[in-house]
C-alpha positions in Angstrom: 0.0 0.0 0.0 1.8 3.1 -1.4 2.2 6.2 0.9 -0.8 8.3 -1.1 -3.4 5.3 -0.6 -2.6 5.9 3.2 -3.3 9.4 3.2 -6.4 9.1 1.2 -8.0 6.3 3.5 -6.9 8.5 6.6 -8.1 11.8 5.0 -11.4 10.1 4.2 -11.9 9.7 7.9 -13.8 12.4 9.7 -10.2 12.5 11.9 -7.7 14.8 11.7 -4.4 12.7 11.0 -0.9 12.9 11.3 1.8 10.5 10.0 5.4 9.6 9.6 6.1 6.4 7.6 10.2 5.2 8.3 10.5 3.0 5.6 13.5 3.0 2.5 11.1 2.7 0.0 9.5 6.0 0.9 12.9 7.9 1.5 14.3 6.7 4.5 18.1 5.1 4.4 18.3 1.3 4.9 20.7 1.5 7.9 17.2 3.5 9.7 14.7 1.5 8.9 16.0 -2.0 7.9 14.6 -4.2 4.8 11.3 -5.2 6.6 11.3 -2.2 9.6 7.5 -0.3 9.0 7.0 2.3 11.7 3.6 3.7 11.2 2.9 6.1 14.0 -0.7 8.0 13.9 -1.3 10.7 16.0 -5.4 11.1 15.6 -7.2 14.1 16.7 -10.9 14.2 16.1 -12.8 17.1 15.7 -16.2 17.7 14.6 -17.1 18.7 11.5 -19.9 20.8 9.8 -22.5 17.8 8.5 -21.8 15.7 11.8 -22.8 18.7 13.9 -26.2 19.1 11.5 -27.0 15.3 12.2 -26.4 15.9 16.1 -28.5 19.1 15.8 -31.1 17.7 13.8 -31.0 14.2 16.0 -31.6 16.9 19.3 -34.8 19.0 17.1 -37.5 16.7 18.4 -38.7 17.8 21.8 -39.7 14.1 22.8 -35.9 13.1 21.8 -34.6 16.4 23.8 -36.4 15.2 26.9 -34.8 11.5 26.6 -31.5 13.5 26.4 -31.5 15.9 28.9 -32.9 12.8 31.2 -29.7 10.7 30.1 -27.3 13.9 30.6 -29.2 14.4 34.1 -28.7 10.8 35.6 -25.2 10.8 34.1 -22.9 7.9 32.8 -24.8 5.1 34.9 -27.7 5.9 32.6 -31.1 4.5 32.4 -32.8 1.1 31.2 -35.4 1.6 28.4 -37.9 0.7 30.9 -37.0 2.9 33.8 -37.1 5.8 30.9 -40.6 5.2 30.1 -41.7 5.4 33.5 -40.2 9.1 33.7 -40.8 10.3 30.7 -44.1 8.8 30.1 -43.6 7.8 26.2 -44.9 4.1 25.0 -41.9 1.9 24.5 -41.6 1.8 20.4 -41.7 5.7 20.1 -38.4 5.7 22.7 -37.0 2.9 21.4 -37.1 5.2 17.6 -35.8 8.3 19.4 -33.2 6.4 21.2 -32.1 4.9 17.9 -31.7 8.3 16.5 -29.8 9.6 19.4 -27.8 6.7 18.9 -26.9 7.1 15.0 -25.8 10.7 15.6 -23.7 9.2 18.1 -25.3 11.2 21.1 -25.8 7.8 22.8 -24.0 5.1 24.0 -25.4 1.7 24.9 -23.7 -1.2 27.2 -25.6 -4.7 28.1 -25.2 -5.5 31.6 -26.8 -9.3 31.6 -30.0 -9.1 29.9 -30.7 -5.3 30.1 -29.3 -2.4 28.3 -28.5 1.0 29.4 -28.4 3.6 27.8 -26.1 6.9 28.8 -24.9 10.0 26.5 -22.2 10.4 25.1 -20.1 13.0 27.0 -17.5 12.8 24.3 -19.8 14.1 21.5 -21.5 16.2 23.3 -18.7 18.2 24.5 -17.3 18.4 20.6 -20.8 19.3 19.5 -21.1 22.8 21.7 -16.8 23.1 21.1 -18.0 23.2 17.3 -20.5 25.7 18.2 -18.4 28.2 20.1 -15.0 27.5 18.5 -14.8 30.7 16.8 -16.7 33.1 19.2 -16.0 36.5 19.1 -13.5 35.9 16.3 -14.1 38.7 14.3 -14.8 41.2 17.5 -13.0 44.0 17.7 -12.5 43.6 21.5 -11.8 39.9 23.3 -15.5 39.0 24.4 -14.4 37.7 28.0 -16.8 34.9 30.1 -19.3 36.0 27.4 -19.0 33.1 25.2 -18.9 30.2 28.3 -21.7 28.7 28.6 -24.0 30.0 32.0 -26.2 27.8 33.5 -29.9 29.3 33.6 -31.1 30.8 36.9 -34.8 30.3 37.9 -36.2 32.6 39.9 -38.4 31.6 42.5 -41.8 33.6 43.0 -43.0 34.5 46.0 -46.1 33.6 47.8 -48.8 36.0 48.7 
């Protein structure tokens, strides 16, 4: 497999690579790398890209699959059971187990079997390169450095009082 084919099938990935091939045929002396030496090293940094942050958004734009989220980023990674989250969120089992599915194709969702049930949990990962996609180039163009303005604040409810 020639050095171009390498960089093609890594450059196809939605990953960010970096490589160093020691190898005579691509350049490197004999006495370096001898007749059968093949260091490959790959350094892979993933970052999120425009169309996988529209199928995360668009996988988020249902309110019934925003509610199974937030539930799943509220309990954390110990995550729920599909039965325990139609008992909170009060959705028949086929219509979570389709929004669950869709979570879990944008990759927003992870599941893991533990004997016969599955849980399900988000993705901290992806969701964490989903609002970094967002906000990587906040205030950018500003004149003036925008400060805390661009972190993300956590919404204050107000309490009313009685009468």
């Amino acid at each position: 497999m020639g050095r171009e084919s390498i960089h093609r099938q890594m450059s196809a990935s939605n990953q960010a690579t970096e490589f160093s091939l020691n190898c005579p045929r691509f350049g490197y002396p004999p006495a370096v790398a001898g007749p059968l030496a093949l260091d490959l090293r790959f350094h892979i940094i993933e970052t999120m890209k425009g169309p996988e942050a529209i199928e995360a958004l668009s996988a988020l734009a249902s309110e019934a699959r925003l509610a199974v989220y937030r539930l799943l980023v509220k309990r954390g990674p110990e995550g729920y059971t599909p039965s325990e989250l139609v008992g909170r969120l009060d959705l028949p089992a086929p219509t979570l187990s389709f929004h669950l599915k869709g979570l879990a194709q944008a990759g927003l969702v992870v599941s893991r079997r533990e004997g016969r049930n599955l849980h399900y949990s988000p993705n901290f990962e992806r969701m964490n390169a989903l609002v970094g996609f967002l906000t990587e180039n906040c205030c950018s163009l500003a004149e003036q450095a925008c400060g805390t303005d661009c972190a993300p604040v956590a919404e204050v409810t107000q309490r009313r009082k009685r009468a």
